[in-house]
C-alpha positions as CSV (number, residue, x, y, z in Angstrom):
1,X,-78.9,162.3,-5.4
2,X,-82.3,160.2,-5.7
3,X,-85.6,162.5,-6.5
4,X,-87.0,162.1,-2.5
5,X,-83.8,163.4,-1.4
6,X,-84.0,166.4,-3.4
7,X,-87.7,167.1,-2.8
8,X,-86.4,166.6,1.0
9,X,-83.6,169.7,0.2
10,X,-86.0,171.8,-1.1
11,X,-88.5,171.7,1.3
12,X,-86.2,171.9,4.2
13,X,-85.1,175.1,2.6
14,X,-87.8,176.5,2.1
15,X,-88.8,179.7,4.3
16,X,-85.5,179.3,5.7
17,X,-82.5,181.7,4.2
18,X,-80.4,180.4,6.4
19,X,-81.2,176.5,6.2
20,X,-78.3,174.1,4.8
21,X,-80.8,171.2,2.9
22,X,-79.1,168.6,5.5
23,X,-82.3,168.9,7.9
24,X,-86.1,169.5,7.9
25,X,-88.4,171.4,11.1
26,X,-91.7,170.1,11.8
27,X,-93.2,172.6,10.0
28,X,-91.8,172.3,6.9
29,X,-92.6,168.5,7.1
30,X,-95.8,169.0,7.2
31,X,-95.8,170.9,4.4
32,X,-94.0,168.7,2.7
33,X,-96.5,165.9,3.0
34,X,-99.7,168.0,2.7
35,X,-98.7,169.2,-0.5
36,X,-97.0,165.8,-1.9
37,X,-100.3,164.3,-0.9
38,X,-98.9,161.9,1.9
39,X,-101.4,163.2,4.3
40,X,-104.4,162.9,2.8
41,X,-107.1,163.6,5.9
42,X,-108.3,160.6,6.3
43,X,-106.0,157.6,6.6
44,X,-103.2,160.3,7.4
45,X,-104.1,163.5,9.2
46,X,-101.9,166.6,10.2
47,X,-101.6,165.2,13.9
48,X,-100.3,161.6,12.8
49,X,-98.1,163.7,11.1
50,X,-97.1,165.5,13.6
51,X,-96.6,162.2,16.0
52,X,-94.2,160.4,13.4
53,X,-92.2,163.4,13.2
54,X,-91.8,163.8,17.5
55,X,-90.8,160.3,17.5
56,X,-88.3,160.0,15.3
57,X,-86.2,163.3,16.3
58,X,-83.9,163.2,18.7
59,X,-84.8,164.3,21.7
60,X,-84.4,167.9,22.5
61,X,-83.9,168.7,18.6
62,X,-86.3,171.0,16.4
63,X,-85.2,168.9,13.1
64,X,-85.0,166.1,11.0
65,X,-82.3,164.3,9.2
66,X,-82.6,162.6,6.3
67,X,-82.2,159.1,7.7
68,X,-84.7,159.9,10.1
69,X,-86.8,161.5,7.6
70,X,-86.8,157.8,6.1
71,X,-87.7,156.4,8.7
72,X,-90.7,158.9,9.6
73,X,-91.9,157.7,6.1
74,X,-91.9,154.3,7.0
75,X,-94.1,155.0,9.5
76,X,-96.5,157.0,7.5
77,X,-96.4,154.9,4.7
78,X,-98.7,151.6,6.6
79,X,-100.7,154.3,7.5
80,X,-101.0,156.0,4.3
81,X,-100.9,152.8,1.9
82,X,-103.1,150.1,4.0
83,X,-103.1,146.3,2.7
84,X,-100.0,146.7,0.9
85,X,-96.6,145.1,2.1
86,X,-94.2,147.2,3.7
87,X,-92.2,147.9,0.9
88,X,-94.7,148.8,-1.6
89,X,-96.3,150.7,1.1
90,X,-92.8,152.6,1.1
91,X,-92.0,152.5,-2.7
92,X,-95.7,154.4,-3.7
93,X,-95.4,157.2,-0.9
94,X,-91.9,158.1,-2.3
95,X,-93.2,158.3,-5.6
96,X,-95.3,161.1,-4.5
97,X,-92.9,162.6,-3.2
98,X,-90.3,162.2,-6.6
99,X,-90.0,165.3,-8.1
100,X,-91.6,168.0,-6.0
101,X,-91.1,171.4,-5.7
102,X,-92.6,174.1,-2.3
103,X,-95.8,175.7,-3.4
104,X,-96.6,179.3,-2.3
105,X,-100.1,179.3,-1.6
106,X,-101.5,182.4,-0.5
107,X,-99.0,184.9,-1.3
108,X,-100.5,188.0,-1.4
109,X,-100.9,190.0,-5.3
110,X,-101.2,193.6,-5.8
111,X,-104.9,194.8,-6.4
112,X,-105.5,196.8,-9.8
113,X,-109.0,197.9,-9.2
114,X,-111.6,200.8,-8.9
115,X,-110.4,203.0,-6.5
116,X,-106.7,201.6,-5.8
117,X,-105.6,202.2,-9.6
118,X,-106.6,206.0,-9.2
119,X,-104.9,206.6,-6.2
120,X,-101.8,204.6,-7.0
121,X,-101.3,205.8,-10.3
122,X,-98.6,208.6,-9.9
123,X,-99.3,210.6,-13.1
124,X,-102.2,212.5,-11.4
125,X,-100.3,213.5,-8.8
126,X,-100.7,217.3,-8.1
127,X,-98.3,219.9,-5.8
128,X,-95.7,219.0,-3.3
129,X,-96.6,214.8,-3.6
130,X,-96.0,215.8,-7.8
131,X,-92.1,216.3,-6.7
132,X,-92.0,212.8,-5.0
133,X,-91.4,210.9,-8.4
134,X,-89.7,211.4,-11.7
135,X,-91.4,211.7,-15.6
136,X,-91.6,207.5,-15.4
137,X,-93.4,207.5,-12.2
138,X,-90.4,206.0,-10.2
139,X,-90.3,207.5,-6.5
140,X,-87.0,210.1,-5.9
141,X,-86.7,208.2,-2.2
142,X,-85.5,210.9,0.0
143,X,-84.6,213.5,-2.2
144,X,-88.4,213.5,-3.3
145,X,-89.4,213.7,0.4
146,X,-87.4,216.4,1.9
147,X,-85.8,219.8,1.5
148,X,-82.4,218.8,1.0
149,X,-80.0,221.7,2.5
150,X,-77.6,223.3,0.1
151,X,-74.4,224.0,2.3
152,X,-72.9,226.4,-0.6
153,X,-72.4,229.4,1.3
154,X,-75.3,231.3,-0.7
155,X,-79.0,232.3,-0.2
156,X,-81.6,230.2,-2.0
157,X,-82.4,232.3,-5.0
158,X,-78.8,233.9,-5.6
159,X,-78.4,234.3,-9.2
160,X,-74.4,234.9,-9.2
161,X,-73.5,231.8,-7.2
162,X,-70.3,230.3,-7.9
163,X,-68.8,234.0,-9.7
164,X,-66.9,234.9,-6.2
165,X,-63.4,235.7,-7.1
166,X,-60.9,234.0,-5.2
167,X,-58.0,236.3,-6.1
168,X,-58.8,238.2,-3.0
């Protein structure tokens, strides 16, 4: 399998669980050449984009093969690559594409700061929200949050639970 046609895989993938590698949506497309730096914003803006993908999907489909991904970069690559010939044109966008991988940009961290530390740290914890986590600061889940019933037969504080004598 050549380098574009794994960067194709992975980016068809990606955000998609249930996605096979075999074809691409339009957003992911778009991804794809925004981050491989095939649109650029000038020459190549998200709407050309955009256009080259519409016209070389079938009609009716949401997605891509790869043969008609190939083609889609032929299309781009004129655009993209002006003055050279066709096939250097073609050659120079799929060496930006060789070798990539999705980015996540703007995944969202966890804060550690001022207030958010205090009230997330569970060691300071006092009363009833105390009994929601063990000595490591791991959360019981339910048993933490409710009043489990105990369907022993006994009242709550019994002492001799369990010492009934079954001989009888």
């Amino acid at each position: 399998m050549s380098g574009v046609e794994e960067t194709f895989r992975k980016f068809a993938t990606y955000g998609d669980t249930a996605a096979s590698g075999s074809d691409m949506t339009g957003k992911n497309f778009s991804k794809m050449c925004k981050e491989c730096g095939v649109m650029d914003g000038k020459a190549v803006t998200s709407t050309d984009v955009d256009i080259v993908f519409n016209k070389v999907k079938t009609k009716g489909a949401r997605t891509i093969t790869f043969a008609q991904f190939q083609q889609a970069m032929k299309e781009l690559c004129g655009k993209r690559f002006k003055g050279k010939a066709p096939e250097e044109a073609l050659e120079a966008v799929y060496g930006l594409l060789e070798g990539k991988e999705p980015g996540h940009v703007g995944v969202t961290k966890a804060t550690k700061a001022g207030a958010v530390e205090r009230l997330t740290d569970t060691s300071k914890y006092t009363g009833s929200h105390k009994e929601r986590f063990d000595e490591s600061g791991k959360g019981k889940g339910l048993a933490g949050r409710e009043e489990l019933t105990d369907n022993s037969g006994y009242v709550g504080a019994y002492k001799g639970a369990g010492t009934y004598d079954q001989t009888h």
